[in-house]
N, CA, C and O of each residue as an XYZ file, in Angstrom:
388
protein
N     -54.486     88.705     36.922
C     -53.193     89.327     37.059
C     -53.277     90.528     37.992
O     -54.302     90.765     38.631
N     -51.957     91.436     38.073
C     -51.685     91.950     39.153
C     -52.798     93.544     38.996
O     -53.534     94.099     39.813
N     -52.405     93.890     37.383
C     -53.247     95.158     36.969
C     -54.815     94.865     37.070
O     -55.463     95.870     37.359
N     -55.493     93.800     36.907
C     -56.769     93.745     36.920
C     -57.373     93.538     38.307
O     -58.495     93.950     38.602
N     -56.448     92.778     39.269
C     -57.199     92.752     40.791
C     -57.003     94.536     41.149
O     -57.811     95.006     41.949
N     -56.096     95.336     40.636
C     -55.921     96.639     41.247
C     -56.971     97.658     40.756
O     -57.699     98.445     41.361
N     -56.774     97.330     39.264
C     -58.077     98.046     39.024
C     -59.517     97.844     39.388
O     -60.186     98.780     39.825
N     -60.012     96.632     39.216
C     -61.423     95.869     40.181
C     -61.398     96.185     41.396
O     -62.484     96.083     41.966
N     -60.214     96.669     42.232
C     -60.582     96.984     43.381
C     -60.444     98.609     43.608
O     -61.194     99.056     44.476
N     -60.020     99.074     43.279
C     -60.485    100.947     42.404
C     -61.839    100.956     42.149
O     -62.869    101.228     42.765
N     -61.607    100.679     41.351
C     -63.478    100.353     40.966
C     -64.317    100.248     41.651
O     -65.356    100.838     41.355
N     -64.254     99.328     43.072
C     -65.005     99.095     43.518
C     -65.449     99.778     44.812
O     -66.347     99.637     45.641
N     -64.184    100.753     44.557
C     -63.669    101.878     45.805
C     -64.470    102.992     45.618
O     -65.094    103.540     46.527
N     -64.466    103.310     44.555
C     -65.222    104.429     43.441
C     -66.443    104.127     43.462
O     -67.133    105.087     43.807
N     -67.015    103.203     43.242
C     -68.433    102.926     42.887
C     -68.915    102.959     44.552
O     -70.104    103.231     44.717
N     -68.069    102.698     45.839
C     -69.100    102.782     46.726
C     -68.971    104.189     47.262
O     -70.029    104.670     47.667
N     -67.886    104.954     47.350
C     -67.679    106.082     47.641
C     -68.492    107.248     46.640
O     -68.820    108.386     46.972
N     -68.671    106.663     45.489
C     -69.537    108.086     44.943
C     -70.849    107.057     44.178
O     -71.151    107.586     43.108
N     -71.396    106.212     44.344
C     -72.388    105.694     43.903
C     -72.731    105.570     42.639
O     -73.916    105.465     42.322
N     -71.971    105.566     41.951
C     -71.357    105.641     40.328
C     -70.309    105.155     40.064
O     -69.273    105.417     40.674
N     -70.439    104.036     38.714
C     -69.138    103.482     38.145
C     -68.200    104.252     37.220
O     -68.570    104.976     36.296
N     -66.900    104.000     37.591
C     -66.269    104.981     37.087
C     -66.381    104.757     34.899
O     -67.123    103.975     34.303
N     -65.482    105.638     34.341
C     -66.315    105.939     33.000
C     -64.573    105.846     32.842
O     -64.124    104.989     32.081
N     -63.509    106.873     33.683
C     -61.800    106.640     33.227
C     -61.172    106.135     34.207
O     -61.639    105.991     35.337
N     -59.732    105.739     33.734
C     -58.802    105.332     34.549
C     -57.591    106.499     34.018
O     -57.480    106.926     32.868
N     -56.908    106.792     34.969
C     -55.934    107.653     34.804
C     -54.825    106.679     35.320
O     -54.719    106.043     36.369
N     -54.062    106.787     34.243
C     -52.588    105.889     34.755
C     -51.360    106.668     34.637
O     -50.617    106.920     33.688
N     -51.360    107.043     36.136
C     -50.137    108.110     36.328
C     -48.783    107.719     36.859
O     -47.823    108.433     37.149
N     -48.951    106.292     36.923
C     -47.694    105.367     37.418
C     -47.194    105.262     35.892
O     -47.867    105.291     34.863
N     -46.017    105.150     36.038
C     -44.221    104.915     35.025
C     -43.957    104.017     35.413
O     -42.765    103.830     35.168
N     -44.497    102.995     36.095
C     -43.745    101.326     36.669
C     -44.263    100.727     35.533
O     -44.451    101.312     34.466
N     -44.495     99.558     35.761
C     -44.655     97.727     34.861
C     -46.089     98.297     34.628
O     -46.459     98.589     33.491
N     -47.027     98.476     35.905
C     -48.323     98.145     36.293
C     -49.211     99.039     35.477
O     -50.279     98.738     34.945
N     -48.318    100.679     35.470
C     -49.089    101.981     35.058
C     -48.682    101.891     33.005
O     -49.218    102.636     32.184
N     -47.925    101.090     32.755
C     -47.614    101.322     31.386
C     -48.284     99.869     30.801
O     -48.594    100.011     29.618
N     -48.515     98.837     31.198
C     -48.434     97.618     31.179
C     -49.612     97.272     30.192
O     -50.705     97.508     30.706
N     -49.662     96.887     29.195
C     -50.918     96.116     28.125
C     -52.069     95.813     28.782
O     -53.095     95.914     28.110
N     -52.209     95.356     30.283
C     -53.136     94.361     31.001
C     -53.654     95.540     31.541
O     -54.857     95.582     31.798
N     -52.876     96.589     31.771
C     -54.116     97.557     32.295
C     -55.021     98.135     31.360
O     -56.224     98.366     31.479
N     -54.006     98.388     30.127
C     -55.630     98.949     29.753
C     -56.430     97.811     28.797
O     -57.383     98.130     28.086
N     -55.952     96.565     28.877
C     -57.367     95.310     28.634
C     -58.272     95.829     29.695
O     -59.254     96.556     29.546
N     -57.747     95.301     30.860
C     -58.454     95.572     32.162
C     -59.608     96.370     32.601
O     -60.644     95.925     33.094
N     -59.264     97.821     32.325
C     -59.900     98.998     31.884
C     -60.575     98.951     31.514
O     -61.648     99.421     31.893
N     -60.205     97.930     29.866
C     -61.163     98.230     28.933
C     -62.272     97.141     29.317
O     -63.456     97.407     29.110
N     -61.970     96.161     29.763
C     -62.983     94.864     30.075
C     -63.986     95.661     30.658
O     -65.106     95.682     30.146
N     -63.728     96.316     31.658
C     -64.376     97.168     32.992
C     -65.144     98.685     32.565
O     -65.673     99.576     33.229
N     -64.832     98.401     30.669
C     -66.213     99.365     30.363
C     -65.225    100.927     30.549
O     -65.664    101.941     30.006
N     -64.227    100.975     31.150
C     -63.437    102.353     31.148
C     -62.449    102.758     30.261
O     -61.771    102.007     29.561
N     -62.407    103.573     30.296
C     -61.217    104.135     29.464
C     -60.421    104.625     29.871
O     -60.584    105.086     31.001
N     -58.831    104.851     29.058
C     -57.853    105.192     30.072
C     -56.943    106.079     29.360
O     -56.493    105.963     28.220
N     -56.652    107.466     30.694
C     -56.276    108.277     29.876
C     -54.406    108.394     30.885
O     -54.290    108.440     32.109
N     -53.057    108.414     29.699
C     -52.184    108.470     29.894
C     -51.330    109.718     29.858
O     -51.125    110.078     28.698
N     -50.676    110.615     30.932
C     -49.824    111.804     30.584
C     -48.758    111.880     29.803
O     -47.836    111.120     30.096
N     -48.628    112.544     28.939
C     -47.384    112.161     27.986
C     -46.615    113.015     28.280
O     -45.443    112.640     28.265
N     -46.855    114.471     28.663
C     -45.699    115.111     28.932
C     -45.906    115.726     30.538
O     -46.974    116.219     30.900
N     -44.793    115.617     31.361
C     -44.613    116.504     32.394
C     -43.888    117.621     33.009
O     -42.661    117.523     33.045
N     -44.385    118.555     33.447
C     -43.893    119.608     33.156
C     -44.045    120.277     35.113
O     -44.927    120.052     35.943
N     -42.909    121.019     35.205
C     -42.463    120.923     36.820
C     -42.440    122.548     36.980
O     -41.426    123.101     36.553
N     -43.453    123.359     37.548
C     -43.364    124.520     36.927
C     -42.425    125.506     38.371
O     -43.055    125.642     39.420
N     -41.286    125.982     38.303
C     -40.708    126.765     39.528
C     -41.132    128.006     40.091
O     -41.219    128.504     41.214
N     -41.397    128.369     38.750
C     -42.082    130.045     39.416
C     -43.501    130.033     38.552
O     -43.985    129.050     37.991
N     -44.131    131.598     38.598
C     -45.474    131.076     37.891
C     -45.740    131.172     36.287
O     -46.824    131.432     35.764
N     -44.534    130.910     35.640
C     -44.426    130.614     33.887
C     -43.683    129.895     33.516
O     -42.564    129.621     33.950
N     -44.534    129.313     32.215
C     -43.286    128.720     31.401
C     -42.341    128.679     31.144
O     -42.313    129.750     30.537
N     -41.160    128.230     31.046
C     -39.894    128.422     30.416
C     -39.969    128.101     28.703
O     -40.579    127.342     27.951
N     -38.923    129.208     28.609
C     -39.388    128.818     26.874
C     -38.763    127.116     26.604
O     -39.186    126.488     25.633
N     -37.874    126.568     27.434
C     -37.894    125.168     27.260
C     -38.426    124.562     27.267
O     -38.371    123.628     26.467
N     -39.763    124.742     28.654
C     -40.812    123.997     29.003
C     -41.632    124.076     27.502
O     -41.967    123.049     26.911
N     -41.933    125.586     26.922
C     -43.069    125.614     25.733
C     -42.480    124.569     25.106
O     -43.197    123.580     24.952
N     -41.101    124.507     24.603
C     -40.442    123.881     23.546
C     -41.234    122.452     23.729
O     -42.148    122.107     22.980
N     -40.854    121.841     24.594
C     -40.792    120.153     25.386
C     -42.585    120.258     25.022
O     -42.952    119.319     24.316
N     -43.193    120.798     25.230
C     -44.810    120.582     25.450
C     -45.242    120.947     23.970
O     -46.322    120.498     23.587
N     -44.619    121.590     23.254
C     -45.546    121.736     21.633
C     -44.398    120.763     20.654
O     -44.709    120.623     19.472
N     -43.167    120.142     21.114
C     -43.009    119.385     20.321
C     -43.885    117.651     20.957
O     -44.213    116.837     20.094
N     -44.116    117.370     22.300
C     -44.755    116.232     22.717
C     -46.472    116.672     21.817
O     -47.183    115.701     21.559
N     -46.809    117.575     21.559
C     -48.559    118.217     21.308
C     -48.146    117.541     19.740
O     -48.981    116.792     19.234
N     -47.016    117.782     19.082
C     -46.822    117.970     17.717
C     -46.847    116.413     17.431
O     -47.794    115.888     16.845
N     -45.690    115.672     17.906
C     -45.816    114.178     17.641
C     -46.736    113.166     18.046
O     -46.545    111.959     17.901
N     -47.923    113.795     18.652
C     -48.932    112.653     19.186
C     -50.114    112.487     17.900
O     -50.297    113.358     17.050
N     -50.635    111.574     17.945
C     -51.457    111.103     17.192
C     -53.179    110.999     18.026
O     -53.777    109.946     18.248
N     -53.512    111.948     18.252
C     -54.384    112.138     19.516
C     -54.416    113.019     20.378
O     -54.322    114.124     19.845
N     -54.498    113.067     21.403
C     -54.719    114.272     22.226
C     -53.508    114.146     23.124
O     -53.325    112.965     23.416
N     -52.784    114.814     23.559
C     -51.758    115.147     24.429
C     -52.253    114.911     26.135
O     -53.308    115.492     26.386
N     -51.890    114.459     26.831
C     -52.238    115.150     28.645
C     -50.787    115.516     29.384
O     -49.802    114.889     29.773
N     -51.349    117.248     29.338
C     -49.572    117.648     30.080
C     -49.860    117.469     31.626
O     -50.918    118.015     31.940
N     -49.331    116.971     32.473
C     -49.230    116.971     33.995
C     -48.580    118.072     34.445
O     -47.363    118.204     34.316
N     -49.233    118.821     34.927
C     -48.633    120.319     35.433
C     -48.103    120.088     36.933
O     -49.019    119.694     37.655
N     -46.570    120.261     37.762
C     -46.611    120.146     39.168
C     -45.957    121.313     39.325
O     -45.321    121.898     38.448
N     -46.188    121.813     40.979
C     -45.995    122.817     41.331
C     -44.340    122.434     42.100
O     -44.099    121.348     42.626
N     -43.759    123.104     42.046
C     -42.368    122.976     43.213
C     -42.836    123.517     44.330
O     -43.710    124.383     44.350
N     -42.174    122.947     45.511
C     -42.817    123.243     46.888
C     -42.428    124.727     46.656
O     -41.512    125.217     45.995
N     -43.362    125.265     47.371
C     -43.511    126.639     47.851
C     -43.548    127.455     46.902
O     -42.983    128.539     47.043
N     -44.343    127.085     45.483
C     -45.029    127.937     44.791
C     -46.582    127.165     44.311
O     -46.743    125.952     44.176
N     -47.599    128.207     44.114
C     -48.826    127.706     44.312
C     -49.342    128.189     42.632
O     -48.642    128.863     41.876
N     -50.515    127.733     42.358
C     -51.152    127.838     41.192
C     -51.553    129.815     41.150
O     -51.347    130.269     40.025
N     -51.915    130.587     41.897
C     -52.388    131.604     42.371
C     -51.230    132.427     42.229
O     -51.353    133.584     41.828
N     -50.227    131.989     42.490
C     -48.761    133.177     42.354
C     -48.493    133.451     41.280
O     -47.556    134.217     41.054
């Protein structure tokens, strides 16, 4: 299928570019492919593991909004496992500001 030729060929991208097989898969796609059952068989066939962002968070200036806290400790609160927040910057503010 479509998720396992993509991942086998990741893989195989990874393993020649750093001479080591990869150990995760990060699935940061929201389509069919990035949510899809077959990827993480796939994954898992391929010995990796795969880690999914559950919450994202779009930061404008350089703090939280108390909405943002809200949105990120109620996603921390309902998971059964570990959380991954995706932090992005808006153009023309940087991690450093």
């Amino acid at each position: 299928n479509k998720a396992s030729r993509e991942i086998e060929s990741a893989r195989r991208e990874y393993s020649k570019t750093f001479g080591k097989e990869p150990s995760w898969l990060f699935s940061k796609s929201a389509d069919n492919i990035g949510r899809h059952p077959s990827l993480l068989r796939g994954a898992s066939d391929l010995g990796m593991k795969v880690a999914y962002w559950s919450t994202l968070v779009q930061l404008t200036g350089n703090r939280l909004t108390s909405d943002q806290k809200r949105i990120i400790g109620g996603d921390c609160s309902d998971k059964k496992g570990g959380s991954v927040i995706y932090v992005t910057f808006e153009q023309g503010v940087s991690p450093s500001s």
